[in-house]
C-alpha positions as a Markdown table, in Angstrom:
| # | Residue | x | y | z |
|---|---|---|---|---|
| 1 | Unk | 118.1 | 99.5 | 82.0 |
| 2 | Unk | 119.0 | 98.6 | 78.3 |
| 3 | Unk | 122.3 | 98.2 | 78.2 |
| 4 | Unk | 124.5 | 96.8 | 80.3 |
| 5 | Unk | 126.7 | 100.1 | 80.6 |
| 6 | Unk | 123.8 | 101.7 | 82.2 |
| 7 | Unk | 124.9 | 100.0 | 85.5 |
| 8 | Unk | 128.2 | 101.9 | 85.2 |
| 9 | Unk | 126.5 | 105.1 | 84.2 |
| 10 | Unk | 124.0 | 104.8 | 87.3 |
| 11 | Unk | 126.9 | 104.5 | 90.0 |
| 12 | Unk | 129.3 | 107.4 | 88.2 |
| 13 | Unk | 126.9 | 110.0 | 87.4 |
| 14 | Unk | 126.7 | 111.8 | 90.6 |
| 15 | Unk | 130.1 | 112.2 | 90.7 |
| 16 | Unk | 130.9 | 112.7 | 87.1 |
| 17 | Unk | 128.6 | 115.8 | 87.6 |
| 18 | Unk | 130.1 | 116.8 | 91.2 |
| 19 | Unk | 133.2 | 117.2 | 89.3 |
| 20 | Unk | 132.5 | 118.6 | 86.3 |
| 21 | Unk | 130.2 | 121.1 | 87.0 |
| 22 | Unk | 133.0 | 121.9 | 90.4 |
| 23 | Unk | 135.3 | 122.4 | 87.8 |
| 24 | Unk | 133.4 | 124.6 | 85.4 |
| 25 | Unk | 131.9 | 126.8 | 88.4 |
| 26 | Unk | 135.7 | 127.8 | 89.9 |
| 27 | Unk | 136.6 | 128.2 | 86.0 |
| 28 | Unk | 133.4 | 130.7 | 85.6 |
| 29 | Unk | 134.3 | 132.7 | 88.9 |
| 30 | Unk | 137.9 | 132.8 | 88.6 |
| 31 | Unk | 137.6 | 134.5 | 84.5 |
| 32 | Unk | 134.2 | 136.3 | 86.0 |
| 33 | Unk | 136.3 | 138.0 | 88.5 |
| 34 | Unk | 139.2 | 138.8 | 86.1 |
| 35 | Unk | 137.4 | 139.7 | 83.1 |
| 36 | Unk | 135.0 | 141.9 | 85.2 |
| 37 | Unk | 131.6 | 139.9 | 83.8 |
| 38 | Unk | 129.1 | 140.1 | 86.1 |
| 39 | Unk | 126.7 | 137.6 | 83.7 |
| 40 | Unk | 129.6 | 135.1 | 84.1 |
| 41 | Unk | 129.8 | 134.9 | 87.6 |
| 42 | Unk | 126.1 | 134.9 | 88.2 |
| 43 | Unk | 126.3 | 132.0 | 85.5 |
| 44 | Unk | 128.5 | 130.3 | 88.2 |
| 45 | Unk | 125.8 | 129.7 | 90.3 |
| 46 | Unk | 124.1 | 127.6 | 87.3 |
| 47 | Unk | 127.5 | 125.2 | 88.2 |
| 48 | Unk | 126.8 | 125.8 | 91.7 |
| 49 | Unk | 123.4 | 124.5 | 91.8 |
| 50 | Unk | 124.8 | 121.7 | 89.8 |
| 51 | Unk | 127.3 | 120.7 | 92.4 |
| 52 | Unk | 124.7 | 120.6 | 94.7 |
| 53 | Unk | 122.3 | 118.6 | 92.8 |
| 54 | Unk | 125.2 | 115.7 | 92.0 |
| 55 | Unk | 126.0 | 115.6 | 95.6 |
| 56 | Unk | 122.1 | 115.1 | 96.5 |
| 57 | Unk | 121.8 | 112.5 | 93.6 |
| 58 | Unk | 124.8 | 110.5 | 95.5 |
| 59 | Unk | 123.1 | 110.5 | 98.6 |
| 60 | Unk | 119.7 | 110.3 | 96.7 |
| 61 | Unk | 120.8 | 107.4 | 94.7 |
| 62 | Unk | 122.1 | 106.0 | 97.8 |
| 63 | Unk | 119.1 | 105.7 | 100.5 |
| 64 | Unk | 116.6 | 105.6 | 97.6 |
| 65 | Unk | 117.6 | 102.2 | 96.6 |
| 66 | Unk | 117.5 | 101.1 | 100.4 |
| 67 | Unk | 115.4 | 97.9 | 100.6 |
| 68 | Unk | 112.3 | 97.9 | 102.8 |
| 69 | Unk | 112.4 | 97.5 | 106.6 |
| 70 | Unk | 109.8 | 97.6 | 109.4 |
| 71 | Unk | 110.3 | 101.3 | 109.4 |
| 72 | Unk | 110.1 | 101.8 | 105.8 |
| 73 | Unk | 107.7 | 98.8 | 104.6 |
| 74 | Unk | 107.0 | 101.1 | 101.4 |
| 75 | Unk | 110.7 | 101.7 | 100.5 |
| 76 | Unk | 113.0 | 105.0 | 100.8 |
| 77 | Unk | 112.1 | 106.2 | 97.1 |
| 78 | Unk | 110.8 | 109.2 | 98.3 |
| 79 | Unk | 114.1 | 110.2 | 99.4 |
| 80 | Unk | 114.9 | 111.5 | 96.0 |
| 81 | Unk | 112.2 | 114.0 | 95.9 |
| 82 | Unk | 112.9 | 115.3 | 99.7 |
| 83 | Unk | 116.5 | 116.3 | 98.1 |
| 84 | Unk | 115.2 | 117.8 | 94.9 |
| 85 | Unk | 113.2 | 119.7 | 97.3 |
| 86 | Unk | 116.2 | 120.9 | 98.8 |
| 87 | Unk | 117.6 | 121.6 | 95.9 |
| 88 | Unk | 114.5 | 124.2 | 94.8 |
| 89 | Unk | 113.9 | 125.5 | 98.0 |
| 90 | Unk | 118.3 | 126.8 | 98.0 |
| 91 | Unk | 117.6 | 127.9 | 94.3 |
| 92 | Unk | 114.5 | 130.1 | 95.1 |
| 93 | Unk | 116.5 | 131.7 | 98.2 |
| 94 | Unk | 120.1 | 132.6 | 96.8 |
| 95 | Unk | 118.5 | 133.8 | 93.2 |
| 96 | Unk | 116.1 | 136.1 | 95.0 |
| 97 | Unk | 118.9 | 137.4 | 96.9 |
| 98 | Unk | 121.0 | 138.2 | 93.7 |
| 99 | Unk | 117.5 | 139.8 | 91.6 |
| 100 | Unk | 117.6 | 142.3 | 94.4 |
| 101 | Unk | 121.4 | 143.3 | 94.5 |
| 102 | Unk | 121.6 | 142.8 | 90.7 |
| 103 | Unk | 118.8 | 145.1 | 90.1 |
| 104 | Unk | 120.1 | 147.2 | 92.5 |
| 105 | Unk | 123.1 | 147.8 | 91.1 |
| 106 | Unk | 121.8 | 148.0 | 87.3 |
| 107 | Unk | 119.3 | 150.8 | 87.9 |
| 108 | Unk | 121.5 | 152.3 | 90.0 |
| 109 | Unk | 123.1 | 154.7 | 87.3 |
| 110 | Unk | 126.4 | 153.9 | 87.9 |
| 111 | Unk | 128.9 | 153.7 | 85.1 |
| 112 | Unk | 129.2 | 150.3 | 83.2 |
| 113 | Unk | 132.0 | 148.7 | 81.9 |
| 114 | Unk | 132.2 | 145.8 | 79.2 |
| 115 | Unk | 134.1 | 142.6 | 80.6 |
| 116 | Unk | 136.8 | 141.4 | 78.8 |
| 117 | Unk | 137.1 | 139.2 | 76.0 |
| 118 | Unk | 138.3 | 136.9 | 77.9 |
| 119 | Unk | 135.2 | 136.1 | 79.4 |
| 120 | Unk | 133.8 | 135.4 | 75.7 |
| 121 | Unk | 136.1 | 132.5 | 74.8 |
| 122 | Unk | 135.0 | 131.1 | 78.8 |
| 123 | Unk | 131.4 | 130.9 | 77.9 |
| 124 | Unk | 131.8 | 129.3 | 74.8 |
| 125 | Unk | 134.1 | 126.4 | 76.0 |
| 126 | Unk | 131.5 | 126.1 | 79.3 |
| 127 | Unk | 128.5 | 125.9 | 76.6 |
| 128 | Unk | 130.1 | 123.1 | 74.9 |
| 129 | Unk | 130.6 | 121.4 | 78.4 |
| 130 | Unk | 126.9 | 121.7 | 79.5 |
| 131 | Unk | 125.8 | 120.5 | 75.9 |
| 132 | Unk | 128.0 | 117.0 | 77.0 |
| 133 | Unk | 127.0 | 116.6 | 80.0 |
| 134 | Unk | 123.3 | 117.3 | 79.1 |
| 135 | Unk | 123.2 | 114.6 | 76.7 |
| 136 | Unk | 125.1 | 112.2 | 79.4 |
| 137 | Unk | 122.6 | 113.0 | 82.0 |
| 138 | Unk | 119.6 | 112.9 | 79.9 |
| 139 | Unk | 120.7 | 109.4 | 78.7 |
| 140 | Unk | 120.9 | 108.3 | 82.1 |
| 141 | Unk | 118.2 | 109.5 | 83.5 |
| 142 | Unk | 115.7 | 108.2 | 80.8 |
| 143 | Unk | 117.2 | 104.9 | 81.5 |
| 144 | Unk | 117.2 | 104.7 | 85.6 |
| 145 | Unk | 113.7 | 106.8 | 85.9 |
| 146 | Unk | 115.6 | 108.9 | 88.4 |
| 147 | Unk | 113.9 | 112.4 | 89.4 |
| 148 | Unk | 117.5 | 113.6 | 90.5 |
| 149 | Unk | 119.2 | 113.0 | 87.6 |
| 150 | Unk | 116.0 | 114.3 | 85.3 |
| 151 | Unk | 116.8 | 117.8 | 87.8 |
| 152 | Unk | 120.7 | 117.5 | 87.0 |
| 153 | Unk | 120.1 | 117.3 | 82.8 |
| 154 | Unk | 117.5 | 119.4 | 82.9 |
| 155 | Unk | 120.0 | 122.0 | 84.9 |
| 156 | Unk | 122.7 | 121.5 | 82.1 |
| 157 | Unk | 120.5 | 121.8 | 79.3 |
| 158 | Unk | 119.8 | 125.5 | 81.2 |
| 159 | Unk | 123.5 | 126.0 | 82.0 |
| 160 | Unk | 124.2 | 126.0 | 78.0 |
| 161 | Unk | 121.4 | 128.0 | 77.4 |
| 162 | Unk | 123.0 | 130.7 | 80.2 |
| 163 | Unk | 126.6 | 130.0 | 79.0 |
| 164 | Unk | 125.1 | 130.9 | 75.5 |
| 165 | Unk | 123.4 | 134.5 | 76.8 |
| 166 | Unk | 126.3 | 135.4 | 78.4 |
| 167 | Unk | 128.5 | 135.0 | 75.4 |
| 168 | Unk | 125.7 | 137.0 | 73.4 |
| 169 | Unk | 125.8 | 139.8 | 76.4 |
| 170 | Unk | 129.6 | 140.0 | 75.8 |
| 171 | Unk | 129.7 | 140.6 | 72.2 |
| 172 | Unk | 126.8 | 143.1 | 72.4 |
| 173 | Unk | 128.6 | 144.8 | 75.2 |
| 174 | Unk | 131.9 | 144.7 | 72.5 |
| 175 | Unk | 130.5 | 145.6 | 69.2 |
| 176 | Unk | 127.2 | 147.1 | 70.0 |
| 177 | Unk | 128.4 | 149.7 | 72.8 |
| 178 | Unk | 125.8 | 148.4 | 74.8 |
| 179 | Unk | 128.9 | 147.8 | 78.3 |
| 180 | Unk | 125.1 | 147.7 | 80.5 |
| 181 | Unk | 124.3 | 144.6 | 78.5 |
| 182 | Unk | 126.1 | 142.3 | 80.9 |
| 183 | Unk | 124.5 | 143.4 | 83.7 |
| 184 | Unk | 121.2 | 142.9 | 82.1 |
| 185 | Unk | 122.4 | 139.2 | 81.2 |
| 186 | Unk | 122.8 | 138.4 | 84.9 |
| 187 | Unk | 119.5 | 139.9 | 86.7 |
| 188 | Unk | 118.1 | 137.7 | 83.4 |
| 189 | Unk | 119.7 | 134.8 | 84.6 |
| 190 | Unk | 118.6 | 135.3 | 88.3 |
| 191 | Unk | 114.8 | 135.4 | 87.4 |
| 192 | Unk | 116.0 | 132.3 | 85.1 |
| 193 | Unk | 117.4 | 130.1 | 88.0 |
| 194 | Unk | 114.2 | 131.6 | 90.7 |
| 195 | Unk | 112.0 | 130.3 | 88.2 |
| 196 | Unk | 113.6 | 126.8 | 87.4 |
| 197 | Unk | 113.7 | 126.5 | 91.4 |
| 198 | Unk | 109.8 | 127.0 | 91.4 |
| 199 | Unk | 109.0 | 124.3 | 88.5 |
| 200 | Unk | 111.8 | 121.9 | 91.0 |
| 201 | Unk | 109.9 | 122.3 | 93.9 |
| 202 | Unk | 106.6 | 122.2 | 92.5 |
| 203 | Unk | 107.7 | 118.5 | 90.9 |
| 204 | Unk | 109.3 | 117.5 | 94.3 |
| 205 | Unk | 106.1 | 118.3 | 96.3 |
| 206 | Unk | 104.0 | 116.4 | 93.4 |
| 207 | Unk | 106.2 | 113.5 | 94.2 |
| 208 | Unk | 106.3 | 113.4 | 97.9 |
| 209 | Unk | 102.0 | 114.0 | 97.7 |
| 210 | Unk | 102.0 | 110.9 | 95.8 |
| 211 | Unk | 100.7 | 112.5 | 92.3 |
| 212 | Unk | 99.6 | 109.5 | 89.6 |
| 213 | Unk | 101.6 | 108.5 | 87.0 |
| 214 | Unk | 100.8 | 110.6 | 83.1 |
| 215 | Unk | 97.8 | 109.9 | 81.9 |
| 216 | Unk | 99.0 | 108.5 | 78.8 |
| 217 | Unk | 100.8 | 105.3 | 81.1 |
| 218 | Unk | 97.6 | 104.8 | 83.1 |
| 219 | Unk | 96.0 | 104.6 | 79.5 |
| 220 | Unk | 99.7 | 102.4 | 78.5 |
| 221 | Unk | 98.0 | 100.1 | 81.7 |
| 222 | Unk | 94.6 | 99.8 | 81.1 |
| 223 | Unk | 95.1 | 98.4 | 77.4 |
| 224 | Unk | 97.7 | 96.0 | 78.4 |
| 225 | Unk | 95.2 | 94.4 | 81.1 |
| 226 | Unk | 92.5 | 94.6 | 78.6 |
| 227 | Unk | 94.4 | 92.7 | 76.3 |
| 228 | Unk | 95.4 | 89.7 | 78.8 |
| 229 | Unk | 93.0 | 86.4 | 77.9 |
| 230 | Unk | 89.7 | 86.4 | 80.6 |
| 231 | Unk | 90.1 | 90.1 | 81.3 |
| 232 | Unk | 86.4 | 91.2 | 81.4 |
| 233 | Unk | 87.0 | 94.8 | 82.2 |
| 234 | Unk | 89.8 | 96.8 | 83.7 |
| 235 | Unk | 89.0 | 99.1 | 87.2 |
| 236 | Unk | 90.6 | 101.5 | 89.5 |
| 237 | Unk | 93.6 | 101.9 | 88.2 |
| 238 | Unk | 96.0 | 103.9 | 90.5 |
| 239 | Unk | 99.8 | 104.8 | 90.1 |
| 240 | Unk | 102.1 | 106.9 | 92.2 |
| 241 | Unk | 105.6 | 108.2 | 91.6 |
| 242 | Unk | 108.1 | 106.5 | 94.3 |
| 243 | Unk | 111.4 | 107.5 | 93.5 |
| 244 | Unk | 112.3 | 106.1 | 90.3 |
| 245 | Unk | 109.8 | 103.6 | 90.0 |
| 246 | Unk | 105.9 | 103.8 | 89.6 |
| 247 | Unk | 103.7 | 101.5 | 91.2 |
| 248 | Unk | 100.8 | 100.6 | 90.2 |
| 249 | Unk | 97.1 | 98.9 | 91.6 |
| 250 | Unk | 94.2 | 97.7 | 90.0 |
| 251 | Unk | 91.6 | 95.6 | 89.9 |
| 252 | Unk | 90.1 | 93.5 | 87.1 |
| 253 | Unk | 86.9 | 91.9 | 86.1 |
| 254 | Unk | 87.0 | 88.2 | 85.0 |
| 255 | Unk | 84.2 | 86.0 | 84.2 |
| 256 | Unk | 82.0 | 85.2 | 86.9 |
| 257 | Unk | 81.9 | 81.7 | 86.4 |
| 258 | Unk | 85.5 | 81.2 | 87.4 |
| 259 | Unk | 87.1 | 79.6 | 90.3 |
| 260 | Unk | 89.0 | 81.8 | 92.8 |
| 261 | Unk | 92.5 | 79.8 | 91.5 |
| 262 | Unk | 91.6 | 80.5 | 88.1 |
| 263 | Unk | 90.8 | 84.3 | 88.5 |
| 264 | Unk | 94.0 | 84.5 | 90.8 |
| 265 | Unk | 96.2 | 83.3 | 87.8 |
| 266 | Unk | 94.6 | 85.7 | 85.1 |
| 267 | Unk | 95.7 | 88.7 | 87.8 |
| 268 | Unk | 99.2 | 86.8 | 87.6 |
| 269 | Unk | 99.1 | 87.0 | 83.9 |
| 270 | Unk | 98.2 | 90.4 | 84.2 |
| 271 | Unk | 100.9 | 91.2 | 86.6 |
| 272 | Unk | 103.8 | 90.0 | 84.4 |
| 273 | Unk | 102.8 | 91.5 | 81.4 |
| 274 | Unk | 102.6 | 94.9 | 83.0 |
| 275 | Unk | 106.1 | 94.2 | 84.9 |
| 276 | Unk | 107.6 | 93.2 | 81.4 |
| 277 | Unk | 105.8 | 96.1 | 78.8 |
| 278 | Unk | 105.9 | 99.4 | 81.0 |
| 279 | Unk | 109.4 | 100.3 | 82.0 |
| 280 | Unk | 109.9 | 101.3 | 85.5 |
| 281 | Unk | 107.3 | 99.5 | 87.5 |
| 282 | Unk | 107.9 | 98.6 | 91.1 |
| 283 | Unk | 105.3 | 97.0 | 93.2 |
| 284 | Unk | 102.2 | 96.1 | 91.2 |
| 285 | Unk | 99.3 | 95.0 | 93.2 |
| 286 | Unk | 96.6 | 93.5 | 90.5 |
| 287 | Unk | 92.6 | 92.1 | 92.4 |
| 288 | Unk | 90.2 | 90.6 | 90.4 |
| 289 | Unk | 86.4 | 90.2 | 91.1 |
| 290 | Unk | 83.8 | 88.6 | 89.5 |
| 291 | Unk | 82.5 | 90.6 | 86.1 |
| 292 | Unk | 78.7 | 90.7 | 87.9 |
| 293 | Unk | 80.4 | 93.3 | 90.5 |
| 294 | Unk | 81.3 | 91.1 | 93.4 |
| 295 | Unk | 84.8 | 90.6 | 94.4 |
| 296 | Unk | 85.8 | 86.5 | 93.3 |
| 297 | Unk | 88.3 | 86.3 | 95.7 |
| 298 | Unk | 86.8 | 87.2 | 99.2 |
| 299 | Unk | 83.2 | 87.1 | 98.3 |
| 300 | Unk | 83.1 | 83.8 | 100.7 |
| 301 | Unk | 84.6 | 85.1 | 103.6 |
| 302 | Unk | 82.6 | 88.4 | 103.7 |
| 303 | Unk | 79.6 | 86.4 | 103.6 |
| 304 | Unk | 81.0 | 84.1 | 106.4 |
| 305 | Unk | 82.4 | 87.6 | 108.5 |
| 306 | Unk | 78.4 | 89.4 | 107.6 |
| 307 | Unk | 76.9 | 86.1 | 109.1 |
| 308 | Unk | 79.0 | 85.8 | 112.2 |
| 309 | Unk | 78.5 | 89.5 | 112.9 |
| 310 | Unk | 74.5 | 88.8 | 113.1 |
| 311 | Unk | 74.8 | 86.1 | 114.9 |
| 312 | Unk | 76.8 | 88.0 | 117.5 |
| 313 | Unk | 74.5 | 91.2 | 117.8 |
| 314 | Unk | 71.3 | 88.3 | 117.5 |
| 315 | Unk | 73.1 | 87.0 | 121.1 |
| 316 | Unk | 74.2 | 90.3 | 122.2 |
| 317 | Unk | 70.7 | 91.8 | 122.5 |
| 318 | Unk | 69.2 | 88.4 | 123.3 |
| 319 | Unk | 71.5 | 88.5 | 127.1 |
| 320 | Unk | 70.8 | 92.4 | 127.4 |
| 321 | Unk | 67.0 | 92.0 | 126.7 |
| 322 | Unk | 65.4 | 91.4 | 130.1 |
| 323 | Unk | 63.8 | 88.2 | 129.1 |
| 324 | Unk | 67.2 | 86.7 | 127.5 |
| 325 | Unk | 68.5 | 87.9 | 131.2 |
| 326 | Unk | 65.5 | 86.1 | 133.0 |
| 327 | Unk | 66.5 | 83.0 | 130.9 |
């Protein structure tokens, strides 16, 4: 985190959204209901999702930063993508439902009627809301490396974007005589909300599957370890999403000449520069071997293990042989 506010921004966030966006989804139903806008109260499930997603980012945030145990010897981190699969998975579900009514109802040829102008001043005010709360979020979220709180700004910087089309839908239903223009706004928002609960899911599963890191921070890696003094080469490099952090494991090539202390301390050095240049690290496991292609550090003891091995099948056929029996 860069600043020491961050801290304060980490533990509030949940809640700050949980009650903003509780707030702006009653204010959206209860001017939806009385101005007649069926956009607006579609919109409140944009608020709705939002709730949801705050309360999973307080629970998220909660078990993710768990310390290990002997159930859990790689952490909890993955607990933040089980929610946001949650999260997509009730998106998909309720926003197919609404399509199909809101379709329904839209090609039905029944009469239309333009909400009131109430409704317009709503959507501005809740448009200038999300636009807040985006910003908050995304701030947050780029410092802690959380995939909750990425979902939550990503879903206010959408929330505007609805707010904004329903304000549009209001004054075209107003000025352009177009009262069916509302209900277009909200099966629009529906295929909206099915298809940010697709691109959520799709990142949760990606996360719980253990997908690598971007390519441009394995590339981030690989230079740094290159650069480190008596770094011959820089090999299998793997990363993996766990929660908010990445970890990372490689191996590197040193000169074969070394001793096993020495190559040990340049995988040190290697270790601490990654852990201080690449934000968001979490366990980083760097091996070294020998630059000729065998491994420095346990060349020794495999040669010990291979030569204990043949001495043991050299006995074991010598006693089942019948003349290592007879002897």
């Amino acid at each position: 985190m860069s600043y020491p506010q961050c801290v304060v921004c980490y533990h509030s966030v949940g809640w700050i959204g949980l009650i903003a966006n509780l707030a702006i989804s009653i204010l959206k139903v209860f001017v939806g209901v009385i101005a007649g806008s069926q956009a607006l109260l579609v919109d409140a499930l944009y608020s709705a999702k939002d709730v949801l997603t705050s309360f999973l980012i307080i629970l998220g945030l909660k078990f993710s930063k768990q310390p290990l145990d002997e159930q859990h010897q790689f952490g909890h981190g993955k607990a933040e993508f089980l929610f946001s699969l949650c999260v997509g998975l009730s998106m998909m579900t309720i926003t197919g439902v609404f399509v199909y009514f809101e379709a329904d109802k839209l090609l039905s040829g029944a009469p239309h009627q333009a909400p009131h102008m109430i409704a317009l001043w709503a959507a501005l005010f809740v448009v200038a809301a999300n636009l807040f709360l985006w910003y908050y979020t995304r701030c947050v979220a780029h410092q802690i490396n959380s995939p909750m709180v990425s979902v939550l700004s990503h879903h206010q910087k959408s929330d505007a974007y609805s707010s904004l089309a329903v304000a549009l839908g209001i004054i075209g239903s107003h000025y352009l005589d177009l009262p069916w223009l509302d209900a277009v706004v909200a099966v629009g928002e529906c295929v909206d909300l099915f298809h940010l609960g697709t691109k959520i899911t799709w990142e949760a599963v990606k996360g719980l599957m253990d997908a690598s890191a971007p390519q441009e921070l394995v590339h981030k890696i690989r230079e740094l370890s290159a650069s480190v003094s008596g770094v011959k080469s820089v090999e299998d490099v793997r990363t993996r999403r766990v929660g908010q952090e990445i970890w990372v494991s490689l191996v590197v090539g040193v000169d074969p000449e070394l001793t096993v202390e020495q190559g040990k301390e340049i995988s040190l050095w290697v270790e601490d520069l990654l852990v201080r240049m690449v934000p968001h690290l979490g366990d980083v496991s760097v091996h070294f071997k020998s630059d000729s292609g065998s491994v420095a550090e346990f060349d020794y003891i495999h040669k010990e293990i291979v030569q204990l091995r043949r001495q043991l099948e050299e006995s074991r056929q010598a006693v089942e042989s019948p003349g290592g029996a007879s002897r």
